[in-house]
Each structure stands twice: as structure tokens, then as C-alpha cells.
RONUGU-464596 format. One line per field, with one value per residue (C-alpha): residue number from 1; residue in one letter; x, y, z. Coordinates in pm, whole numbers. Layout:
<nodes>
n <- [NUM  ...]
res <- [A  ...]
px <- [X  ...]
py <- [Y  ...]
pz <- [Z  ...]
</nodes>
This chain:
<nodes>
n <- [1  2  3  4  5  6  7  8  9  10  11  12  13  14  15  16  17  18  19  20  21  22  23  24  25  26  27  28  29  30  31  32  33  34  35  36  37  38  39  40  41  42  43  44  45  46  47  48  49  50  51  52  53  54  55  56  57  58  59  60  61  62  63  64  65  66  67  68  69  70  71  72  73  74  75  76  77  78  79  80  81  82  83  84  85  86  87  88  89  90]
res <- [X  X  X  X  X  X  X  X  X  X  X  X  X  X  X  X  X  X  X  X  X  X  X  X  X  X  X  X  X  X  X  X  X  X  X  X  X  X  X  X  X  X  X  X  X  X  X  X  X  X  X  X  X  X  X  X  X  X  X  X  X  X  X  X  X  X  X  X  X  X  X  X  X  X  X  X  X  X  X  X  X  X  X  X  X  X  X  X  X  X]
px <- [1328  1240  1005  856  827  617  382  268  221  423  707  996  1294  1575  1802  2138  2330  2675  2508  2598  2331  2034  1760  1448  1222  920  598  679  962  1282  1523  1494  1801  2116  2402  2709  2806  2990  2677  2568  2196  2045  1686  1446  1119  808  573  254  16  218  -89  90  -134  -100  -197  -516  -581  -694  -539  -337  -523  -834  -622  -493  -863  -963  -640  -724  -861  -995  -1074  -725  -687  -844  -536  -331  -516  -638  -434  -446  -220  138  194  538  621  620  473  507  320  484]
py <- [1312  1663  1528  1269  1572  1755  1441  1336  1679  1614  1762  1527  1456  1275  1070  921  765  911  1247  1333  1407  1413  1709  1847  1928  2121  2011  2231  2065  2315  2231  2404  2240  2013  1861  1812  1573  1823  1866  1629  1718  1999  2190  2407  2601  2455  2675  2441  2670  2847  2853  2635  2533  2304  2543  2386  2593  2268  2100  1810  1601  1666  1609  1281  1148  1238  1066  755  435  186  -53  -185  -261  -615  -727  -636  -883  -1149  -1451  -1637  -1339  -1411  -1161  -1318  -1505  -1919  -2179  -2501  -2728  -3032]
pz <- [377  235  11  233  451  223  71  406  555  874  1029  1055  1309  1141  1388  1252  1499  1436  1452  1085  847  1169  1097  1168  831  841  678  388  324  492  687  1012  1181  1020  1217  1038  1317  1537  1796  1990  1877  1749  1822  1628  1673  1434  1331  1376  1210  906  650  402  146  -192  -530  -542  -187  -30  260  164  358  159  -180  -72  28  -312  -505  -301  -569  -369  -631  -665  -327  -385  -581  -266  -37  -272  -145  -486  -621  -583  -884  -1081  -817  -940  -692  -688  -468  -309]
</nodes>
């Protein structure tokens, strides 16, 4: 979740419903809160403006409009691809 955390820029509330393993994760990544399952929840201050850049110095959302490659997303939608899937038609 750390890392999911950190791709998509986001901070990130983890629920488990034994309580065990729940967290909050800031968008760099941290953990600002962990429950080892002996609290019935747990809290944490986000800091929503903490200047946390990628080393290009870019925002990340700028980076991931750039690494986008729109000309494979036909192959996703074509109906005619089934990839390695076999068909056979009745």
C-alpha cells in the first residue's frame, strides 16, 4: 500500500476488518498511523501541502500525463482480440 501510496500521489486509509494491519499512508509513502489490532481505530494529521516532489521537480501528475501511450489502447478494446484465449463457435 506504501508504494501504491506513492505511484498514485494520494494519501491512503487502510481498513482491515479485524483491526490488525489498518493504516493511514501519506502520499510520500510513510506511515503516519499503524494498528497492531489492539485499538479499535487509529487517527493521524496529513500534511496536504508538504512540497513533495519526484527528482525530476515535476508534479507527478505532470510525469504520469507524459508516460501515458495511447496507441496501445486499441488492443484493449478491439473486440476481435481475445489475446490466448481459444474460441470456438458452436
Amino acid at each position: 500500500m506504501q508504494t501504491r501510496a506513492l505511484d498514485n500521489q494520494l494519501c491512503m486509509v487502510v481498513a482491515v476488518n479485524r483491526a490488525e494491519g489498518s493504516c493511514i499512508i501519506d502520499r510520500t509513502g510513510h506511515v503516519l498511523a499503524w494498528n497492531d489490532g489492539d485499538e479499535p481505530f487509529v487517527t493521524a494529521e496529513v500534511n496536504l501541502v508538504d512540497g513533495f516532489r519526484p527528482n525530476s521537480g515535476g508534479c507527478y501528475r505532470g510525469i504520469n500525463w507524459m508516460q501515458r501511450r495511447p496507441h496501445t489502447y486499441g488492443v484493449s478494446v478491439d473486440e476481435k482480440n481475445v489475446g490466448g484465449l481459444l474460441v470456438e463457435e458452436y
